[in-house]
C-alpha positions as CSV (number, residue, x, y, z in Angstrom):
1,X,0.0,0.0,0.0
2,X,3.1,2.2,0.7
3,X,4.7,1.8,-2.6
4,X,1.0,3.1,-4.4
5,X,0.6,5.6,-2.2
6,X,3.5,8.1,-0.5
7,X,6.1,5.6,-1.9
8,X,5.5,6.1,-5.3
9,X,7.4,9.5,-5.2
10,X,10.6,7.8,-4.1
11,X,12.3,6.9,-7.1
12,X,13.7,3.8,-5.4
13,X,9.9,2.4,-5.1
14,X,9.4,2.8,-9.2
15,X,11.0,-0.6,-10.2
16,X,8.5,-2.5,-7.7
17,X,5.8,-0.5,-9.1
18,X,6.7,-1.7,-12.6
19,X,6.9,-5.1,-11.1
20,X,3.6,-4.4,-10.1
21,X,2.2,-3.4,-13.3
22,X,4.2,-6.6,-15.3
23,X,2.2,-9.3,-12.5
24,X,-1.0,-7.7,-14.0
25,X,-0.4,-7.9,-17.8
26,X,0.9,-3.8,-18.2
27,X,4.1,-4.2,-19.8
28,X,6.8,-1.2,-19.4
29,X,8.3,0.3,-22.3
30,X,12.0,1.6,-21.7
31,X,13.7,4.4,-23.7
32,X,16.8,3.6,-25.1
33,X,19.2,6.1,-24.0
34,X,20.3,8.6,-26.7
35,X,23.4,8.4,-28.3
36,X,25.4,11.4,-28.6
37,X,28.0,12.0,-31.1
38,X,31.3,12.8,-29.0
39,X,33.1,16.0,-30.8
40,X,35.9,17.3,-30.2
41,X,35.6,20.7,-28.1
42,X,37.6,22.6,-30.5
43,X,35.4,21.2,-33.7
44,X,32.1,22.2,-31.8
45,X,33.4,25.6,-31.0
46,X,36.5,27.1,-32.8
47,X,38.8,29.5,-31.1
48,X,39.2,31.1,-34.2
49,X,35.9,33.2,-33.6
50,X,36.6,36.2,-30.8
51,X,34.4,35.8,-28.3
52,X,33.1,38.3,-25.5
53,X,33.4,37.5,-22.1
54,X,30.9,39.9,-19.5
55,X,31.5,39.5,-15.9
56,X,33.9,37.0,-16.0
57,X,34.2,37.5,-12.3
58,X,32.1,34.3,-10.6
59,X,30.1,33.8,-7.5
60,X,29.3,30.5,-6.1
61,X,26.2,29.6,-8.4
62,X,28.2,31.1,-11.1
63,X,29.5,28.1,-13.6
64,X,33.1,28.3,-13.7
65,X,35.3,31.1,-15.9
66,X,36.0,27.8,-18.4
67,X,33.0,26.5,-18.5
68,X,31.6,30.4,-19.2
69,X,34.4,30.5,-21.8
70,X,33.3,27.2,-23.6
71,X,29.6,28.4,-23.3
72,X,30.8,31.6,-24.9
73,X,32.8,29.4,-28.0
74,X,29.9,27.6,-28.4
75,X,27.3,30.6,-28.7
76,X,29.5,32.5,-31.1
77,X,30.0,29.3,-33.5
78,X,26.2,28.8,-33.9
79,X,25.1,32.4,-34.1
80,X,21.6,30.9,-32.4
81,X,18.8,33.9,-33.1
82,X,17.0,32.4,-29.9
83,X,18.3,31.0,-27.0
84,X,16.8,29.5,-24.1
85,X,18.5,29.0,-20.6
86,X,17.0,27.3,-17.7
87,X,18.2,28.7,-14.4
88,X,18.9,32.8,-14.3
89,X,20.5,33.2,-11.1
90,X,22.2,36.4,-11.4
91,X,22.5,36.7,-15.0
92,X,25.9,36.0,-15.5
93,X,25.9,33.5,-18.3
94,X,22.5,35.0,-19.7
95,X,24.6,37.9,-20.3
96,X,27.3,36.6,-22.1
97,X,24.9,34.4,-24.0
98,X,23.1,37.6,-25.4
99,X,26.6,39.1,-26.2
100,X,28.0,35.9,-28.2
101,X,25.1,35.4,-30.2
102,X,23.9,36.5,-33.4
103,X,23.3,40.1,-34.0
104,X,19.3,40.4,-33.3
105,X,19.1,37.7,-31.5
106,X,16.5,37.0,-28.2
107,X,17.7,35.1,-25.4
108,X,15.1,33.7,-22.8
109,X,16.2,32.8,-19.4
110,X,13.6,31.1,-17.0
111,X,14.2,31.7,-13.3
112,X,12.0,30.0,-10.5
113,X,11.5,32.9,-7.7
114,X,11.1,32.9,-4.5
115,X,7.4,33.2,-4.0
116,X,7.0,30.2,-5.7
117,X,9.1,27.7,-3.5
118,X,5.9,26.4,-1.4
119,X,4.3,25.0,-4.9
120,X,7.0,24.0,-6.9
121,X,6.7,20.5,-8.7
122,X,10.7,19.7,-8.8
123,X,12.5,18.6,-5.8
124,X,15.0,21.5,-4.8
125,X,18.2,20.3,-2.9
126,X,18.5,22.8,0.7
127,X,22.0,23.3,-0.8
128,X,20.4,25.2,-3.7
129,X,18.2,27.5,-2.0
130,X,20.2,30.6,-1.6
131,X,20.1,30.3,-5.5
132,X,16.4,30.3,-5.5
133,X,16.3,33.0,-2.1
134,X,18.2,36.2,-3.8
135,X,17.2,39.6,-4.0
136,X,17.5,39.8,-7.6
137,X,17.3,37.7,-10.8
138,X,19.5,38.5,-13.6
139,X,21.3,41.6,-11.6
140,X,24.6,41.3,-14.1
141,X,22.5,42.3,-17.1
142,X,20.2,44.7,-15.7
143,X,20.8,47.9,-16.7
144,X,23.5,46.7,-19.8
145,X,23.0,47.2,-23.4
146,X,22.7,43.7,-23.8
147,X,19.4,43.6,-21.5
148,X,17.0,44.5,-24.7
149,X,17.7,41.5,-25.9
150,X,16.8,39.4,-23.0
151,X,12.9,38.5,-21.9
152,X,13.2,37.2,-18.4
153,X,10.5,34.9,-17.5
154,X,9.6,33.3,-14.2
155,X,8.0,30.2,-13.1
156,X,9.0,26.5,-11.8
157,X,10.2,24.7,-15.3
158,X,8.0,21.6,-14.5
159,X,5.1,23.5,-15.0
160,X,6.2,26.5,-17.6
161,X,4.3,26.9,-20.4
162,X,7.1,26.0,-23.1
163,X,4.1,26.4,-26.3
164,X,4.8,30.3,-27.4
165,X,8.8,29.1,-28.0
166,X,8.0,25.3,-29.7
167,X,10.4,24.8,-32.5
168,X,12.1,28.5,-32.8
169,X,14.8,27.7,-30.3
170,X,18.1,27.4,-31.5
171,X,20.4,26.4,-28.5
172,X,18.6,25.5,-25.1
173,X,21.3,25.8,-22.2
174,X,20.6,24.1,-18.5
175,X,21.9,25.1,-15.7
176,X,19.3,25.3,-12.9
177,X,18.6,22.8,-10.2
178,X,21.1,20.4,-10.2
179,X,19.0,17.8,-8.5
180,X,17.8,15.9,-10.5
């Protein structure tokens, strides 16, 4: 009764429920995982292309200054018109995002705030909520001439409505809870 109940949120309870289900005729399809092409960093993003690199100062909740660097090589390689990056924090990378792509282009960045913690569909690890409880989302770009190019939504990514941007995203970038 447990494992159909309050145990069926615990991930280690889903294998007994698709025992379960197999005892009673429902048979479980599995995804194959995906296989990915491995690429050489430097084919994927050239160091050829100059690249611009905005607050390359980081906090903790920042990615590093070589991952920002390889984000940045990547963006300015495909030129994406539309960009879509899960997790704002303070704007850092959405910053540099909107300055590395193409010329035009809209960068979306989806930031869960703190009002809606209590509701929120995802787990969230303690560890990660000073990311969630800050004063300000996307503080680097505020206030830059890069910020025109950025529409800041906000919302828990389980439940965002994802329809408006279906198929005119060029790069998606994830960097929000890392919980999962």
């Amino acid at each position: 009764a447990y494992a159909l109940t309050l145990g069926i949120a615990r991930r280690s309870n889903r294998g007994l429920l698709v025992d379960i289900a197999a005892r009673f005729g429902v048979v479980h399809a599995t995804r194959e995982p995906a296989e990915l092409p491995i690429v050489a960093f430097d084919d994927a993003a050239p160091a050829a292309a100059p690249i611009d690199v905005l607050a390359p100062r980081a906090v903790d909740g920042n990615v590093s200054e070589l991952e920002l660097v390889a984000i940045c090589r990547i963006v300015r390689a495909m030129r994406p018109s539309v960009v879509f990056e899960f997790g704002t924090f303070d704007g850092r990378t959405t910053l540099n995002l909107a300055a590395n792509a193409a010329e035009g282009a809209r960068v979306h960045t989806l930031d869960l705030p703190r009002a809606a913690l209590p509701a929120v569909e995802s787990r969230i690890e303690r560890a990660e909520l000073r990311y969630v409880e800050k004063d300000v989302s996307g503080a680097r770009f505020l206030g830059t001439p890069h910020a025109e190019r950025i529409v800041q939504h906000f919302g828990d990514s389980a439940t965002f409505d994802y329809g408006p941007l279906h198929g005119t995203v060029d790069l998606v970038v994830g960097d929000a809870s890392h919980a999962f």
